[in-house]
SERO-4910 file (N, C-alpha, C, O; in steps of 0.05 Angstrom, whole numbers):
BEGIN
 pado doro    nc1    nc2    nc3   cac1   cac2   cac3    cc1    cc2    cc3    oc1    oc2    oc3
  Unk    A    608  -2219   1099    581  -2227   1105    569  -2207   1125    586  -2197   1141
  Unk    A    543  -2199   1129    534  -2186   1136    525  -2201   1163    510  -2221   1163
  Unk    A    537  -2189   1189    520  -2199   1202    491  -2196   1215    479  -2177   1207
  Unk    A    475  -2216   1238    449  -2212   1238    439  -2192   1244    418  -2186   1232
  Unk    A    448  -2174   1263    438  -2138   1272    445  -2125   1252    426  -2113   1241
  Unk    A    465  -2122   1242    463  -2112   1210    441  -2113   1191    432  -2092   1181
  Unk    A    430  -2140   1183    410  -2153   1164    388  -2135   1180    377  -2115   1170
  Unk    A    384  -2143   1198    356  -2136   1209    357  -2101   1205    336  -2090   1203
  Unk    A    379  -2086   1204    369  -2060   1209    372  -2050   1179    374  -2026   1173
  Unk    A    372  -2069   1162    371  -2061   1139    338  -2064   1129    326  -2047   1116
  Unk    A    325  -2089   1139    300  -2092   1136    280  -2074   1148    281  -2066   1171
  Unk    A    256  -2067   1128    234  -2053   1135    213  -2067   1151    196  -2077   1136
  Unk    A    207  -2070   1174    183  -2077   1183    155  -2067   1166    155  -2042   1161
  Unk    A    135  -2079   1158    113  -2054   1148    101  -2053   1160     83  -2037   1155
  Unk    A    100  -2069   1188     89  -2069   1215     90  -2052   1239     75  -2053   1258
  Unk    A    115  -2033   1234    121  -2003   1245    120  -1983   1227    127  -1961   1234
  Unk    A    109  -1988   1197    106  -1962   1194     90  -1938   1199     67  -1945   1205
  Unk    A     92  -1921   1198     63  -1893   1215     54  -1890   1176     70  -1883   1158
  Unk    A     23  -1898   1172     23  -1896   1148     20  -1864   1148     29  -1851   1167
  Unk    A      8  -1852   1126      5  -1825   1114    -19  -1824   1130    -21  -1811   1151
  Unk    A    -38  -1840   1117    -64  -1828   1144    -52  -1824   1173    -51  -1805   1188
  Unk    A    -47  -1846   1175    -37  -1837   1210    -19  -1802   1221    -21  -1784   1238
  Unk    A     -3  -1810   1199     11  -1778   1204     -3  -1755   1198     -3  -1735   1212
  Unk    A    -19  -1759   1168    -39  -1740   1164    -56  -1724   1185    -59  -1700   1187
  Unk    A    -70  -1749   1205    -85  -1736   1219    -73  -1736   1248    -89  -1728   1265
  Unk    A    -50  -1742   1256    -28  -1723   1275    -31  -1695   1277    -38  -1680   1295
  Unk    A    -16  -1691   1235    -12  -1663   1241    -32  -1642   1235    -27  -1618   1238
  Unk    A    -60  -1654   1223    -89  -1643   1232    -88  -1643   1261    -76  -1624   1270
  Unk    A    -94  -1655   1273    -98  -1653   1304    -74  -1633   1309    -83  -1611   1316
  Unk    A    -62  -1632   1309    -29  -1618   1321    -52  -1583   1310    -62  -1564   1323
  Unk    A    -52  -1588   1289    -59  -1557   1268    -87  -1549   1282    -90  -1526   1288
  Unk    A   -107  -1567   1287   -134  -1551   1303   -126  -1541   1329   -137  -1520   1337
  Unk    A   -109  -1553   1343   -109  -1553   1377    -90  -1527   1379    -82  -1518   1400
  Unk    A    -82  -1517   1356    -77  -1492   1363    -84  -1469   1352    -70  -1448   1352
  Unk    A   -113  -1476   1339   -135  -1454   1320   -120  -1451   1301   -123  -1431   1287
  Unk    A    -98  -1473   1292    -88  -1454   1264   -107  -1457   1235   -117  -1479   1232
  Unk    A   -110  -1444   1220   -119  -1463   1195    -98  -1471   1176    -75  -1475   1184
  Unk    A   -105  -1476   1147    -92  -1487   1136    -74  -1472   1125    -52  -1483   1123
  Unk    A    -77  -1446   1117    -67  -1420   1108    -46  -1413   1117    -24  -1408   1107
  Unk    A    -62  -1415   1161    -33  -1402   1176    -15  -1423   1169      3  -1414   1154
  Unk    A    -11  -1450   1173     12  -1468   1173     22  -1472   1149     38  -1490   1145
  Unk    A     16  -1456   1132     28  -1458   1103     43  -1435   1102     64  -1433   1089
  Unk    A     30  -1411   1120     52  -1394   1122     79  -1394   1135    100  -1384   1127
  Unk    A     72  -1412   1163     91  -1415   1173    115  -1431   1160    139  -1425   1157
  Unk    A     97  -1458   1152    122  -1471   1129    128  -1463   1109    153  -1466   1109
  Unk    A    122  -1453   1089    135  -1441   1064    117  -1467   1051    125  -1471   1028
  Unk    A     97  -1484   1057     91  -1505   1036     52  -1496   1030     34  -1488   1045
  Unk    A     52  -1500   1005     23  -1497    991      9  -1506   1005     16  -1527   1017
  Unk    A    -19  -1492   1010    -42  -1499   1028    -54  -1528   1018    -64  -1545   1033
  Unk    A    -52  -1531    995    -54  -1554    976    -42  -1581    992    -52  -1599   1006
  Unk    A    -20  -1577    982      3  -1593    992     -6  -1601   1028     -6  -1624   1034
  Unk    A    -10  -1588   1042     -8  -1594   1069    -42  -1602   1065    -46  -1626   1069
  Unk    A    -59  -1592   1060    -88  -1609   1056    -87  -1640   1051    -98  -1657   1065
  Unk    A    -72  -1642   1030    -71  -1666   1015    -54  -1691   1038    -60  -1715   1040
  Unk    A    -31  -1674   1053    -13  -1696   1071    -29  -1703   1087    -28  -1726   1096
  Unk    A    -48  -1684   1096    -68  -1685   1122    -97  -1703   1117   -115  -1711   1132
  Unk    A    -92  -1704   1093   -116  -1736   1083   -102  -1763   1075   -113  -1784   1067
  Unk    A    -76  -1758   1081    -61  -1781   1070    -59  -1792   1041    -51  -1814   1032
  Unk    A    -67  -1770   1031    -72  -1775    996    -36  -1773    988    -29  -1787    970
  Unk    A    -20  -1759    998      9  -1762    989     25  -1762   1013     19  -1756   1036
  Unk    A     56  -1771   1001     81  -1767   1020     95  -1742   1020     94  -1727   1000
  Unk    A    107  -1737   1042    123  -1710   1033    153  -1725   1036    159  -1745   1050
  Unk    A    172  -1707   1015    199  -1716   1011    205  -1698   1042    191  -1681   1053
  Unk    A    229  -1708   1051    241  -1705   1071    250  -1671   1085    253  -1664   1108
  Unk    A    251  -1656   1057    263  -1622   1058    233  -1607   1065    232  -1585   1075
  Unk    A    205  -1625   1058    187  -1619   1052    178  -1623   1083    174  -1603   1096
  Unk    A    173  -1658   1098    174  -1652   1117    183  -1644   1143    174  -1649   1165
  Unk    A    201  -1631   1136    218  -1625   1156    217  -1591   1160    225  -1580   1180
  Unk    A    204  -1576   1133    193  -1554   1136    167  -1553   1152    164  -1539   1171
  Unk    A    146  -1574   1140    121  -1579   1161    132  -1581   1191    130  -1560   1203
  Unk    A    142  -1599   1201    165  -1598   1228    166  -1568   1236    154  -1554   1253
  Unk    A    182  -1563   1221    190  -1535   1232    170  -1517   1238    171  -1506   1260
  Unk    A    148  -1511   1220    126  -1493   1213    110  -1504   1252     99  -1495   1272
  Unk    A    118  -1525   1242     89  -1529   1282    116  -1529   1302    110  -1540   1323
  Unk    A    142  -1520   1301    152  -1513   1317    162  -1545   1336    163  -1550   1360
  Unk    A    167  -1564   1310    158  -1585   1328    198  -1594   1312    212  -1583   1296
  Unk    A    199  -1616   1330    224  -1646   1323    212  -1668   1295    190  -1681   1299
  Unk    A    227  -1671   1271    206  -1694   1253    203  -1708   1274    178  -1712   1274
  Unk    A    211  -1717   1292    212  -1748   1307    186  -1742   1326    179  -1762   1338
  Unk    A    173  -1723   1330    142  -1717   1351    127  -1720   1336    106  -1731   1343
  Unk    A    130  -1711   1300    107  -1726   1289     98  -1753   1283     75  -1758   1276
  Unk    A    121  -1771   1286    112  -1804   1289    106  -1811   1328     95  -1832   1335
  Unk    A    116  -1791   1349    115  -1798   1373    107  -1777   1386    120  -1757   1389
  Unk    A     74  -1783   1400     66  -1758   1414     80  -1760   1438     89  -1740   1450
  Unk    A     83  -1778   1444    101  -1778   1474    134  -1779   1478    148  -1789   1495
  Unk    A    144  -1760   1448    169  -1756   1457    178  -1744   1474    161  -1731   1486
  Unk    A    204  -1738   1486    212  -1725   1508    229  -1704   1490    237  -1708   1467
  Unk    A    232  -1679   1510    246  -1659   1494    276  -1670   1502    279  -1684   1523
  Unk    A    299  -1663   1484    330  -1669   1495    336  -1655   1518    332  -1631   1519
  Unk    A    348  -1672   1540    362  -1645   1566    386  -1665   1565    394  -1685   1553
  Unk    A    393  -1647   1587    429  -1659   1590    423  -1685   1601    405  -1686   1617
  Unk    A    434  -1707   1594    432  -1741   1596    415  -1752   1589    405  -1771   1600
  Unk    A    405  -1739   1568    376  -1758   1546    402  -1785   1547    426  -1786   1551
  Unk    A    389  -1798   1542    400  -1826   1519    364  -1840   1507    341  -1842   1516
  Unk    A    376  -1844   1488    358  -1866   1472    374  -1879   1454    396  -1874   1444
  Unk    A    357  -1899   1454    364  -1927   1436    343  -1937   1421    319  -1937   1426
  Unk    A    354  -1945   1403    334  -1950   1376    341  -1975   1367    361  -1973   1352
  Unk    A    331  -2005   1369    339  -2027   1363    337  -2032   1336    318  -2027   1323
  Unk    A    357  -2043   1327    350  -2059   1300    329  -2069   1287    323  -2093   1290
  Unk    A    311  -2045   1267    295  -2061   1258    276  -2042   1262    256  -2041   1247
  Unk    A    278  -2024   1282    256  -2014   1298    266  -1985   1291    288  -1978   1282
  Unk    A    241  -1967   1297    237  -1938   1295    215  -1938   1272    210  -1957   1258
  Unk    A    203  -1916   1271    183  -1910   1265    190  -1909   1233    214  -1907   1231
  Unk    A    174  -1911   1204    179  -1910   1180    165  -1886   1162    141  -1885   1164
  Unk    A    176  -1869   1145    163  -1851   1128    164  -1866   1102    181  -1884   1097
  Unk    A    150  -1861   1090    155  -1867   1059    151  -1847   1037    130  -1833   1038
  Unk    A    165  -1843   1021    160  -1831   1002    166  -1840    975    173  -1863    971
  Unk    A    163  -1825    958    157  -1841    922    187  -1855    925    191  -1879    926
  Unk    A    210  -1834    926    244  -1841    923    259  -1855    944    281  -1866    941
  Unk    A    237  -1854    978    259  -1857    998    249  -1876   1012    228  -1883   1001
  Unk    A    253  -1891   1035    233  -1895   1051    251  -1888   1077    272  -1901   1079
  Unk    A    247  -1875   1093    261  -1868   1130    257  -1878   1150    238  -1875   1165
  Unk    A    280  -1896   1155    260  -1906   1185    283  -1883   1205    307  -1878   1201
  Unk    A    266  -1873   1224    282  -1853   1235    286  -1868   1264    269  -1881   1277
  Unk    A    314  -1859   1270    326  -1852   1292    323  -1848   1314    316  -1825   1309
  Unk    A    322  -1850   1339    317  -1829   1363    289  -1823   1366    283  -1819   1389
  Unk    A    276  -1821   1355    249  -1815   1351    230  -1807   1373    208  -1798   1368
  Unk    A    238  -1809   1394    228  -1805   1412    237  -1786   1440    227  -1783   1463
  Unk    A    265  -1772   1424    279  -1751   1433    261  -1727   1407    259  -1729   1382
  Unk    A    249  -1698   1432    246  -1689   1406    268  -1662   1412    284  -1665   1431
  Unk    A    267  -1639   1398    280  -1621   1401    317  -1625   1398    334  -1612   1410
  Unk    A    321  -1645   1382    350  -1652   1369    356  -1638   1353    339  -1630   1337
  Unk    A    389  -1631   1352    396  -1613   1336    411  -1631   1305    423  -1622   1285
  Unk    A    403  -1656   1313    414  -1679   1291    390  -1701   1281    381  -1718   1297
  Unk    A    382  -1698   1259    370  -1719   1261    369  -1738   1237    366  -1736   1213
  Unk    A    374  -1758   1256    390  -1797   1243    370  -1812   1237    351  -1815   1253
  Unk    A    372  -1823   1213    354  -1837   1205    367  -1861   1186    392  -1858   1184
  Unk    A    356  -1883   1172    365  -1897   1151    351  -1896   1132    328  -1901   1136
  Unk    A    358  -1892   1108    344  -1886   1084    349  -1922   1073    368  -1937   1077
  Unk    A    324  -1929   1057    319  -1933   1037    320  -1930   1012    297  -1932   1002
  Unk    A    338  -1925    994    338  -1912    958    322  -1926    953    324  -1948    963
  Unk    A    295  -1922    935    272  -1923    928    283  -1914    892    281  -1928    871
  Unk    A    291  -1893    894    298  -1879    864    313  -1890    852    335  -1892    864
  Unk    A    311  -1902    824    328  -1918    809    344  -1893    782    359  -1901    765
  Unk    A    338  -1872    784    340  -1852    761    342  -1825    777    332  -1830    798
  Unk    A    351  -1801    776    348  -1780    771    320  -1765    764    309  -1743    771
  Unk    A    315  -1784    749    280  -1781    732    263  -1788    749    240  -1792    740
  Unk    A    266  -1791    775    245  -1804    795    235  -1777    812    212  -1775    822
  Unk    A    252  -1758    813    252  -1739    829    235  -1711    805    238  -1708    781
  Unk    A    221  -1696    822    204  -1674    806    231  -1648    809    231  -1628    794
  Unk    A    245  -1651    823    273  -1633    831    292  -1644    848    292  -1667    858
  Unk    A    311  -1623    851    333  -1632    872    321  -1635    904    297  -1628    907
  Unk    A    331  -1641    918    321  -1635    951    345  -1617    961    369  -1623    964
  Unk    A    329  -1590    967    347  -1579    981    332  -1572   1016    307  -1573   1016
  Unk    A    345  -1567   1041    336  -1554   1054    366  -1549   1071    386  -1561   1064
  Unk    A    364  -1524   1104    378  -1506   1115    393  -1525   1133    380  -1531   1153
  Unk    A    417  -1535   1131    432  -1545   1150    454  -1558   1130    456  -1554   1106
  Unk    A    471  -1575   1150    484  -1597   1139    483  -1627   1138    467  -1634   1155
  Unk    A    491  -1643   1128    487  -1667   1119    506  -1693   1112    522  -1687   1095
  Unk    A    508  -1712   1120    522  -1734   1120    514  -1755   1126    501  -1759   1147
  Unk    A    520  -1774   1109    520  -1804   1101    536  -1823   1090    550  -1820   1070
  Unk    A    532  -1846   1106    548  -1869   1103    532  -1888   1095    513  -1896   1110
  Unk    A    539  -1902   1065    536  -1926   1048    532  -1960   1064    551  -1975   1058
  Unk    A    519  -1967   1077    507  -1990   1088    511  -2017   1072    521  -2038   1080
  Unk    A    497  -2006   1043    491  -2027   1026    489  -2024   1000    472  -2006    997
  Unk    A    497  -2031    978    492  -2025    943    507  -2002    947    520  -1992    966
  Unk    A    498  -1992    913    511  -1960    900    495  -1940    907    471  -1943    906
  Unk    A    504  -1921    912    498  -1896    908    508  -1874    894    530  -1864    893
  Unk    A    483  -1867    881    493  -1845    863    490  -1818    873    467  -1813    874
  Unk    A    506  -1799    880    491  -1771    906    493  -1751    863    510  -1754    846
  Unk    A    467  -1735    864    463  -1719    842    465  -1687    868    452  -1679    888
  Unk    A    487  -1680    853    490  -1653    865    484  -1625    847    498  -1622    827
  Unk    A    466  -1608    852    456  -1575    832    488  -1566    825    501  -1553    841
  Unk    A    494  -1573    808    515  -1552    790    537  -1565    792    555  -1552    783
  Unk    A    546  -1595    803    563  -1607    796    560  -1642    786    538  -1651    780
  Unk    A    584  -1657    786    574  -1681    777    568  -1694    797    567  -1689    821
  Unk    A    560  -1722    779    539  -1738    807    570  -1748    818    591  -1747    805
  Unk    A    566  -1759    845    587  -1780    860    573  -1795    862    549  -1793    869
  Unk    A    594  -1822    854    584  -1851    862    592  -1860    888    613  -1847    892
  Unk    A    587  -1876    911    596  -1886    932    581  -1909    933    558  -1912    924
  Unk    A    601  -1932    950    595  -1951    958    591  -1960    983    585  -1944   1001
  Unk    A    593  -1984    990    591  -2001   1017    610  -1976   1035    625  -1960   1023
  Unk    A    606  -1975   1064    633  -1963   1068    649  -1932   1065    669  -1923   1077
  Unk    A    632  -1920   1041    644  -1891   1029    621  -1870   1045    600  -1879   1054
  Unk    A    629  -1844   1046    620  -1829   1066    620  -1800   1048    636  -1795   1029
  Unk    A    596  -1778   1060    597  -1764   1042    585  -1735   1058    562  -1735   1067
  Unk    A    599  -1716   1059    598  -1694   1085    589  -1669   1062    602  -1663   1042
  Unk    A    559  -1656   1070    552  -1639   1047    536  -1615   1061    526  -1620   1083
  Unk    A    533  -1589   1050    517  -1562   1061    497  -1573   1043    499  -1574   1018
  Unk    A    470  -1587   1064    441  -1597   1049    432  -1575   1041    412  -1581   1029
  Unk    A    434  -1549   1041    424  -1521   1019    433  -1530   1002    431  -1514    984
  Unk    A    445  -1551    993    453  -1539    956    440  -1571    950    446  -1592    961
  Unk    A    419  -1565    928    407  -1580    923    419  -1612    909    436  -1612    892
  Unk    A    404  -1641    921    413  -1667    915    388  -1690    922    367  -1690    935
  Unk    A    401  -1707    906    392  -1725    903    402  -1752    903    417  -1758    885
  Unk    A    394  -1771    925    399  -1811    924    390  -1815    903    371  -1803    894
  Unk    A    403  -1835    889    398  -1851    867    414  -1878    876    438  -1880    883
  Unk    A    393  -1899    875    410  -1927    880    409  -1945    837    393  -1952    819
  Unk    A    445  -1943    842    438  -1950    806    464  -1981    812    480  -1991    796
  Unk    A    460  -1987    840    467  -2017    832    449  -2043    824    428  -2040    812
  Unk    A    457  -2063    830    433  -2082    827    417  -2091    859    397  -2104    864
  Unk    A    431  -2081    872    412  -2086    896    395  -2059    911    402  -2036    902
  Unk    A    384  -2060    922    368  -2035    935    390  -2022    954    406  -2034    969
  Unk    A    387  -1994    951    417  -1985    960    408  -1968    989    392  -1948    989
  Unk    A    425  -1984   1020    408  -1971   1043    438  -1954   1048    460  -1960   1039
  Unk    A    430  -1934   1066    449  -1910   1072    443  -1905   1106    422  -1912   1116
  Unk    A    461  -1893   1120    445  -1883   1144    450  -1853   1140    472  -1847   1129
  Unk    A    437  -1839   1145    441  -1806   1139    434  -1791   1168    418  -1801   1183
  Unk    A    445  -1771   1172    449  -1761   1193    455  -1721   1178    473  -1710   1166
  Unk    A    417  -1708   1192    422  -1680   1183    421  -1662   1209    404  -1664   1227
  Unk    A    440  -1646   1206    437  -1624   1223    425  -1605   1219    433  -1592   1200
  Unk    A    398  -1592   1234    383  -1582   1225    399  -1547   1242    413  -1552   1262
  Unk    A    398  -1526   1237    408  -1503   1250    388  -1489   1260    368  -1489   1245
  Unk    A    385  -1474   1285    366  -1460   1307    355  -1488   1323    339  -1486   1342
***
């Protein structure tokens, strides 16, 4: 049986989530206050001027490799773009993140409630996923981006789809240590909605 801090940190508040508009016009504000336009921050991220227009009206989500390049591109922690008032990490940060609580992303496949969020400048960053994706077929590609990666099974199946090998299944309990460069994909193909906590190391 699951107990109650368990249950609860499995549940989504929709009452903490930072919608798309809200973040949208974060990282507009973030992008004027330092004369960039839309061009420069697409250079800096590697992502289509398109693509960052569109996040910045809240018309879409970005998958996780996606924002975490935006992140990078403003030189920022994901966790400063749901918290202007994060603190940078020094020696004896602590934070705590209660059950239930932290800020939420959503996207078509995932939903994130992240971690720490309010530490920025981490060289790890913890979050709990949501599987959203019932298929393979949910995803336009693999997710790849520059670091490493690990996760542990909370709740339901997971299916991990790995570029050039077979998928692994894991369960309740099973754990799964990966170089996030090589492209993958969550798939929840049990009958319940399948939550994970994932934990990426981002490098520099």
């Amino acid at each position: 049986m699951e107990n109650e801090s368990l249950k609860s940190s499995l549940k989504l508040n929709p009452t903490d989530t930072a919608s798309e508009a809200d973040l949208g016009r974060r990282v507009r504000e973030i992008r004027k206050a330092r004369g960039w336009t839309l061009k420069d921050l697409a250079e800096r991220s590697g992502l289509a001027v398109s693509t960052i227009s569109k996040m910045e009206r809240g018309e879409i989500s970005l998958t996780y490799d996606r924002f975490m390049r935006l992140a990078q591109g403003l030189g920022m922690d994901v966790g400063e773009l749901f918290d202007a008032g994060a603190e940078g990490f020094t020696r004896g940060s602590v934070s705590i993140t209660r059950a239930g609580d932290g800020p939420i992303h959503r996207s078509d496949t995932y939903d994130y409630q992240m971690i720490a969020g309010d530490l920025a400048g981490k060289h790890m960053v913890p979050m709990i996923g949501h599987i959203k994706a019932n298929s393979f077929a949910a995803f336009e590609d693999f997710i790849s981006h520059p670091g490493e990666e690990f996760i542990h099974v909370l709740r339901g199946e997971v299916t991990v789809h790995l570029k050039g090998r077979d998928p692994v299944v894991l369960y309740p309990g099973d754990n799964l240590y990966f170089d996030s460069g090589l492209g993958h994909a969550y798939v929840s193909t049990g009958d319940i909605e399948a939550v994970l906590l994932g934990v990426c190391w981002k490098p520099g």
